[in-house]
C-alpha positions in Angstrom: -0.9 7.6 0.0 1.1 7.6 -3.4 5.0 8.2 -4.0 4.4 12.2 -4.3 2.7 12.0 -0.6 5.5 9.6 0.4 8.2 12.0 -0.7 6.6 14.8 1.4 6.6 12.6 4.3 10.6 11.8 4.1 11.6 15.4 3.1 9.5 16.5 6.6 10.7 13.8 8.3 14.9 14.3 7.1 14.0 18.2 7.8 12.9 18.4 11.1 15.6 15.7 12.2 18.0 17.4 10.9 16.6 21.1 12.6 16.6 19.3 16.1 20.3 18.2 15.2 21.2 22.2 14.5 19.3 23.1 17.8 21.5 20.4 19.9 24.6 22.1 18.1 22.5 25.4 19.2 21.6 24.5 22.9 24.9 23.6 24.1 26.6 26.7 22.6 24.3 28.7 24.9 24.7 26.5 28.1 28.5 27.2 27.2 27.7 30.8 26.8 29.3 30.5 23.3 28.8 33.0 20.9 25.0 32.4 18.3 24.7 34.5 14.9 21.9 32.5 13.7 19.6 29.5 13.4 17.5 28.4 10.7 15.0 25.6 10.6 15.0 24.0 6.7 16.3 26.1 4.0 15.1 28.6 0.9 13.0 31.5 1.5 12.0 32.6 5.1 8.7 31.8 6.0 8.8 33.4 9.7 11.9 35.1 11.1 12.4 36.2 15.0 14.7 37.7 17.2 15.4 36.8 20.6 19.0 37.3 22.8 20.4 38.4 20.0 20.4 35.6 17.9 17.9 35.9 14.5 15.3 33.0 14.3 13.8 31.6 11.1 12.0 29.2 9.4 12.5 28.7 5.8 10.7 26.8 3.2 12.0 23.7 1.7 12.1 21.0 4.5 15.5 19.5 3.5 17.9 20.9 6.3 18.8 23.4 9.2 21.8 24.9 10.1 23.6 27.3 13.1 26.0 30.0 12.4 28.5 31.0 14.8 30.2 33.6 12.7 29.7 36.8 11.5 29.2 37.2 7.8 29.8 40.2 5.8 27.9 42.1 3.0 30.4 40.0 0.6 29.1 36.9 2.3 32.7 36.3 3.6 33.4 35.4 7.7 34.2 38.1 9.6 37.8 37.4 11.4 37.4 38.6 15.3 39.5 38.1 18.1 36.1 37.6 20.1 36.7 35.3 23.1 32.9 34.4 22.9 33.5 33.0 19.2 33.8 29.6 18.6 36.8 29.7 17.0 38.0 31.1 19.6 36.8 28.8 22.7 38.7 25.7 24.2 39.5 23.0 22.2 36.8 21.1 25.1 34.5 23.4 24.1 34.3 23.7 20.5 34.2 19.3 21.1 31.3 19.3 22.7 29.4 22.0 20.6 30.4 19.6 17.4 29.3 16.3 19.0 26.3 17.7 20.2 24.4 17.3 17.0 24.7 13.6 16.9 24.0 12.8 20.6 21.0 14.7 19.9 19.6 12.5 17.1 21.3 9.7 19.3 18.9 10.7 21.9 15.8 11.3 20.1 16.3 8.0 18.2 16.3 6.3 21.6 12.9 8.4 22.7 11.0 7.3 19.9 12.0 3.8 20.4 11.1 4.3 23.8 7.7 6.1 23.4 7.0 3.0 20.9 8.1 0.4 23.4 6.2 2.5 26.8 2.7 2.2 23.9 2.7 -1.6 22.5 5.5 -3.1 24.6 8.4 -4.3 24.0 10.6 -7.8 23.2 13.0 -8.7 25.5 16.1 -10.7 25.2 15.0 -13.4 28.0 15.1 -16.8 27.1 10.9 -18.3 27.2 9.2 -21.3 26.5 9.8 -23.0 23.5 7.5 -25.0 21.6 8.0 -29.2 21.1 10.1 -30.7 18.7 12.0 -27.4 18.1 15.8 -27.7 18.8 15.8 -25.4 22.1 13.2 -27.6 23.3 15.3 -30.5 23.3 17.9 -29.2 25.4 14.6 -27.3 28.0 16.2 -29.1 31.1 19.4 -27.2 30.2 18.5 -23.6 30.8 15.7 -21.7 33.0 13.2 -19.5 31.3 13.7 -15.8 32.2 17.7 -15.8 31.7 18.5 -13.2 29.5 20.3 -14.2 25.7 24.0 -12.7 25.3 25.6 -13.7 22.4 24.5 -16.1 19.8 27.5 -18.4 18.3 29.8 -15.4 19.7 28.0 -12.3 18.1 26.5 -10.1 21.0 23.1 -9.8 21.3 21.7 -6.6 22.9 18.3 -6.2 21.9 15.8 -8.6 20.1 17.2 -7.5 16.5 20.5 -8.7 16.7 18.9 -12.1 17.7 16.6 -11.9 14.3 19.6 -11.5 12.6 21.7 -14.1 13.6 19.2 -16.6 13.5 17.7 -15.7 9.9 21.4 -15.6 8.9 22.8 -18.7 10.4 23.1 -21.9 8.4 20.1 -24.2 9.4 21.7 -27.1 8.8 24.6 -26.3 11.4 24.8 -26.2 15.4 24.5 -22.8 17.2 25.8 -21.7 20.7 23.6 -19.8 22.5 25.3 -17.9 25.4 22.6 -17.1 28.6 23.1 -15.0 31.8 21.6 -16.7 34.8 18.7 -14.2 36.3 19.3 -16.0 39.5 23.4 -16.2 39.9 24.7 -13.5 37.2 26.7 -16.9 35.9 27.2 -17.0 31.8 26.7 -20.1 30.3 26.2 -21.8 27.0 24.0 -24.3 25.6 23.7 -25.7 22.0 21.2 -26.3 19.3 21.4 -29.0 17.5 19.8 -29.6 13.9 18.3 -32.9 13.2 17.2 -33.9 9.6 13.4 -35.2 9.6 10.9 -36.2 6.8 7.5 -35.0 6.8 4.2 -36.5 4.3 3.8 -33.8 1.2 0.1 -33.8 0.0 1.2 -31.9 -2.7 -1.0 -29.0 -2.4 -1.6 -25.2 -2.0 -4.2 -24.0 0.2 -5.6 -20.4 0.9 -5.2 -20.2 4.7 -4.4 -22.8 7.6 -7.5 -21.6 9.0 -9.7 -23.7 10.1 -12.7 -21.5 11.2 -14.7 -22.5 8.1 -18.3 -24.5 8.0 -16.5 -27.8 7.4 -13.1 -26.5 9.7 -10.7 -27.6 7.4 -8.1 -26.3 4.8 -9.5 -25.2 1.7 -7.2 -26.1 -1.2 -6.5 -23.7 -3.5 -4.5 -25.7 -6.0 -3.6 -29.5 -7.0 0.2 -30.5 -8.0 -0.5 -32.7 -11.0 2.6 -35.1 -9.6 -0.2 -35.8 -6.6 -0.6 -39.4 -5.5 2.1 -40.8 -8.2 0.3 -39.1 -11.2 -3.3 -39.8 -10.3 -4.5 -36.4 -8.2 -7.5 -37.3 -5.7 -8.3 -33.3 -4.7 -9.2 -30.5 -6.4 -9.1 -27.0 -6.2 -12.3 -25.4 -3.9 -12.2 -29.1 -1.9 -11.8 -28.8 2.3 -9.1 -31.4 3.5 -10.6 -31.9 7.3 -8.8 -34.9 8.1 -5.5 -37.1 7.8 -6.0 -40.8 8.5 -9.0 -39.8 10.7 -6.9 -36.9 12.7 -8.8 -33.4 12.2 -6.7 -31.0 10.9 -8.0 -28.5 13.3 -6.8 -29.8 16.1 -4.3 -28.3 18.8 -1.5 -30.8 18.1 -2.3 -31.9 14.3 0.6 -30.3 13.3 3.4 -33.1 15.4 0.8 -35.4 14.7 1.4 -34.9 10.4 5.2 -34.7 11.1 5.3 -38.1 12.7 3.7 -39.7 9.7 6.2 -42.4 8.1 3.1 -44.5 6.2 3.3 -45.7 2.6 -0.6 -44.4 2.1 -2.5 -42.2 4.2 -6.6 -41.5 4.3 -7.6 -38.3 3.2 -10.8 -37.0 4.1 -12.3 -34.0 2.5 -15.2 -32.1 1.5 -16.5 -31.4 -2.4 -19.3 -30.0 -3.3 -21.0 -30.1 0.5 -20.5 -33.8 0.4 -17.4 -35.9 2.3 -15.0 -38.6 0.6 -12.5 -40.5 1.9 -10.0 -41.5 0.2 -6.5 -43.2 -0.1 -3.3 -41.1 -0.8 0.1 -41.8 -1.8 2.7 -39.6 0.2 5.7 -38.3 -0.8 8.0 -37.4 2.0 10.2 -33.9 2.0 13.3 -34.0 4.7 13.4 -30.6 6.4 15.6 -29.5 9.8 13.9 -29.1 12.8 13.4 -25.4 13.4 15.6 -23.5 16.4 12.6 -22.4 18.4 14.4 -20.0 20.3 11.9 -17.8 21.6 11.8 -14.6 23.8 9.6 -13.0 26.7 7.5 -10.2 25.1 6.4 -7.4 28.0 3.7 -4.7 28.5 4.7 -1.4 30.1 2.6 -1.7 33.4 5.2 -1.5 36.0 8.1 0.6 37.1 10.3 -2.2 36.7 9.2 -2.8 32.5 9.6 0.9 32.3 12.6 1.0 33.2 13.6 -2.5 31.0 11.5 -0.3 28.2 14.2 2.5 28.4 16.9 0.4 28.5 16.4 -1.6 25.7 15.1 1.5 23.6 19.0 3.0 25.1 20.4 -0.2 23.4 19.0 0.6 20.1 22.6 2.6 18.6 24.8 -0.2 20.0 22.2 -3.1 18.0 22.2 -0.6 14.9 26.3 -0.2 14.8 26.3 -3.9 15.6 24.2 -4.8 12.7 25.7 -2.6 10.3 29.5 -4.1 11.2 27.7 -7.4 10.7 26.7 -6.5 7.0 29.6 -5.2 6.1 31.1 -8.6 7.1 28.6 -10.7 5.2 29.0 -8.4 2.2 33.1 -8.8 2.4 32.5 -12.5 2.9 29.9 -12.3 0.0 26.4 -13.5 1.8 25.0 -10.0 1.0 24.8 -7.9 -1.7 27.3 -4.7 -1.1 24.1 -2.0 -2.4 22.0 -3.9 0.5 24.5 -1.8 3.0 23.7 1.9 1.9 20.2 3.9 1.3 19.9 7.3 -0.1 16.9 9.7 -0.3 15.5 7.4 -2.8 15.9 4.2 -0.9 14.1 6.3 2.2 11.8 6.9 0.3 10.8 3.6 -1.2 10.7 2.2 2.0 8.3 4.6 3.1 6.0 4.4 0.0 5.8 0.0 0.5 5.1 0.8 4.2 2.2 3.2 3.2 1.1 1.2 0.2 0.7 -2.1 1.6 -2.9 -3.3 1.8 -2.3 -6.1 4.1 -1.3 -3.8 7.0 -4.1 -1.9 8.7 -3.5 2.1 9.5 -2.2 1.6 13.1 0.3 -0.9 12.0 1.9 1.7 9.2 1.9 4.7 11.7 4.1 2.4 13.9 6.4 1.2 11.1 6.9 4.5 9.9 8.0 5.6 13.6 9.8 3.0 14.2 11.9 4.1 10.7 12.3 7.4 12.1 14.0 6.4 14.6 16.7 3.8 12.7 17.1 7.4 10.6 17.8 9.3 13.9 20.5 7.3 15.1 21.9 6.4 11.7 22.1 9.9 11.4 24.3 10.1 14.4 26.3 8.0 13.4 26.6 9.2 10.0 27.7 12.9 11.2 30.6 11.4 12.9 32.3 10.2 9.7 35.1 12.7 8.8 33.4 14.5 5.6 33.2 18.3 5.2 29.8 19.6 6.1 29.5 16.6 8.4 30.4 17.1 12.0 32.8 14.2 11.9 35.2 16.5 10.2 35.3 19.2 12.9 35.4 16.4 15.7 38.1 14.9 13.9 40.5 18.2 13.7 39.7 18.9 17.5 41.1 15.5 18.2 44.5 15.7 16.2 44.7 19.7 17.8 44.8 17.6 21.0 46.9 15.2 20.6 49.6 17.7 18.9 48.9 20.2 20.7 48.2 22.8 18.5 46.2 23.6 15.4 46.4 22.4 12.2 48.5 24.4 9.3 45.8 25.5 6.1 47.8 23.4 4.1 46.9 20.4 6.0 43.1 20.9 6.5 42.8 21.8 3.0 44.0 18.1 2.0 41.9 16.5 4.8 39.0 18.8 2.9 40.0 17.5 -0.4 39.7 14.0 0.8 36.9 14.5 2.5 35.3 15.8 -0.3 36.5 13.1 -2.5 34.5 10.1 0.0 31.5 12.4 0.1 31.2 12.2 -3.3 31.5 8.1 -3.5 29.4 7.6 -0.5 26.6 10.2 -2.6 26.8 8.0 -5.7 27.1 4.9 -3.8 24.0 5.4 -2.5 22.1 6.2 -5.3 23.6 3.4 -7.1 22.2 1.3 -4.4 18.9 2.5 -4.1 18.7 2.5 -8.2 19.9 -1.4 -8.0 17.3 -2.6 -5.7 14.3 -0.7 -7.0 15.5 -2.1 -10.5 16.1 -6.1 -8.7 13.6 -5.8 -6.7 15.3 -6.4 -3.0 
């Protein structure tokens, strides 16, 4: 799939999200018995036009949009006026609310079906505590929690699916301690418990190898390349040799891994493989401090009961409040300078950039790129959502927003007034547009 097919695929994918947020507008008018001119899947020439209860159907060509008229439109192409209590303009302020918030709890909701549908297929990863792994910091403090107790907040920042839990611990400083706030399954009782870093030095052989696999004829690493700074100066391996053990410890062993960490010697034995033929030999170490890792791990589930359907749904419902977290996140690691600000905001071009390294990659197989591509229908969905609620014209935030002030003062804006809100309106649109590019332009150009 190339960038032309990948363009296609975003343009369908922005189209027919955008058509099912015009039919939620579109639905609820008609459960309200409100007043429907028209409704157009996508835009440009009409590829298929219908008529049914009076309201004309079509579907036009360029995938790029949708829209619902509610108006009358003259041969001018100006809006009829009407005193026509089935109008919208003309319905309760209660009613013309919930015809304008409909379009964004409609890509609210089909965000959190496609999360779901992907969760209910390959499972899903919950938020409860698991095993950890020795000699991580959450192991060290096992006898202080019980696995199964679900994760709340990490250093005070809620957690409320798996993502925000990525996030806090990829952007958390290593080197510093981290409360972890937990829910008791048992007793509903919140309680904390910390991870601590601890500073540790671990034997550097100095080398590169092409996998940690060990499933080879002589199950050992095979080195790819040789620092030249290897054993003070005076390299022993070479590149195409199998390291198979350290001081007589196969590397392919369950637990070869603590056992290499635990190394403090001046000179360890190497034992590898060149040429079909073993050596052993003596190394000189050099020794790298590094932080033991959190090892705060979660329970993954399958969808084969009623009980992890119904956890499926929930977390899948949790989705908007993870994404809204997330993004209020960014925007305070941008203020505070720990993210770039064009890392906040993706246009069309970004979208579709994303969507072409997701198709292109070679290392993920075709099942793997369906799902990532799903899943990023579904962050658009609900970004979407939440997108149309920001008070710009041709957004629904706008209309949402002059329904509210109606009912707080009790009546209806003057012109005067709702031409200035359009102006500035008009004026953020404008900066959020080039914004956006600019971003997208920046990290295609950076490469982030």
């Amino acid at each position: 799939m190339n960038i032309v097919t990948s363009i296609i695929f975003v343009l369908i994918m922005l189209g027919v999200l955008a058509s099912l947020h015009e039919l939620g507008h579109y639905w609820v008018a008609r459960l309200l018995k409100i007043k429907v001119f028209e409704v157009s899947l996508f835009v440009g020439p009409k590829l298929l036009r219908w008529k049914r209860k009076d309201v004309d159907f079509s579907v036009r060509l360029i995938p790029i949009g949708a829209y619902v008229r509610f108006s009358e439109i003259d041969q001018d192409g100006y809006v009829v006026e009407s005193k026509d209590p089935d109008l919208l303009v003309n319905q309760p302020r209660i009613k013309r609310l919930a015809v304008a918030l409909a379009g964004p709890i409609m890509n609210l909701l089909l965000g959190i079906l496609i999360f779901f549908g992907m969760f209910w297929a390959t499972g899903y990863v919950s938020t409860q505590i698991g095993p950890s792994a020795q000699g991580t910091q959450t192991y060290a403090v096992a006898d202080q929690y019980t696995v199964g107790d679900t994760i709340k907040k990490i250093n005070g920042n809620s957690v409320y699916t798996v993502y925000d839990l990525y996030y806090e611990i990829d952007s958390s400083d290593p080197t510093a301690e981290m409360t972890v706030t937990l829910k008791s399954k048992e007793t509903g009782d919140i309680y904390d418990i910390t991870l601590t870093p601890v500073i540790k030095v671990r034997p550097m052989l100095l080398i590169t190898v092409e996998s940690m696999a060990t499933d080879n004829e002589y199950q050992g690493w095979k080195v790819h390349s040789v620092e030249e700074s290897q054993n003070k100066g005076n390299p022993i391996l070479e590149p195409g040799d199998y390291v198979t053990h350290i001081n007589g410890v196969s590397v392919a062993d369950e637990d070869f891994e603590d056992y290499l960490y635990s190394i403090t010697d001046d000179v360890i034995t190497v034992t590898y493989v060149r040429d079909g033929v073993s050596y052993e030999e003596e190394l000189i170490p050099e020794y790298a401090e590094y932080v033991t890792t959190r090892g705060l791990a979660v329970i993954p589930y399958k969808v084969d009961s009623f009980s992890h359907f119904g956890s499926a749904f929930g977390y899948a419902a949790k989705m908007p409040a993870t994404m809204g977290n997330l993004s209020v996140r960014g925007i305070r690691d941008a203020i505070a300078g720990k993210v770039k600000a064009y890392n906040l905001v993706s246009g069309p071009i970004g979208i579709t950039t994303m969507v072409n390294d997701v198709v292109t990659d070679e290392e993920d197989t075709t099942s793997d790129k369906i799902y990532l591509l799903i899943m990023l229908s579904g962050i658009i969905s609900i970004a979407l959502a939440f997108s149309n609620l920001l008070p710009i014209p041709g957004l629904d935030g706008v209309q949402i927003l002059l329904i509210a002030v109606e009912m707080v003062i009790g009546r209806k804006l003057s012109d005067k007034a709702e031409k200035k809100l359009t102006v500035v309106g008009f004026v953020l649109i404008i900066m959020l547009v080039v914004f956006a590019l600019v971003s997208d332009v920046l990290r295609i150009i950076l490469g982030y």
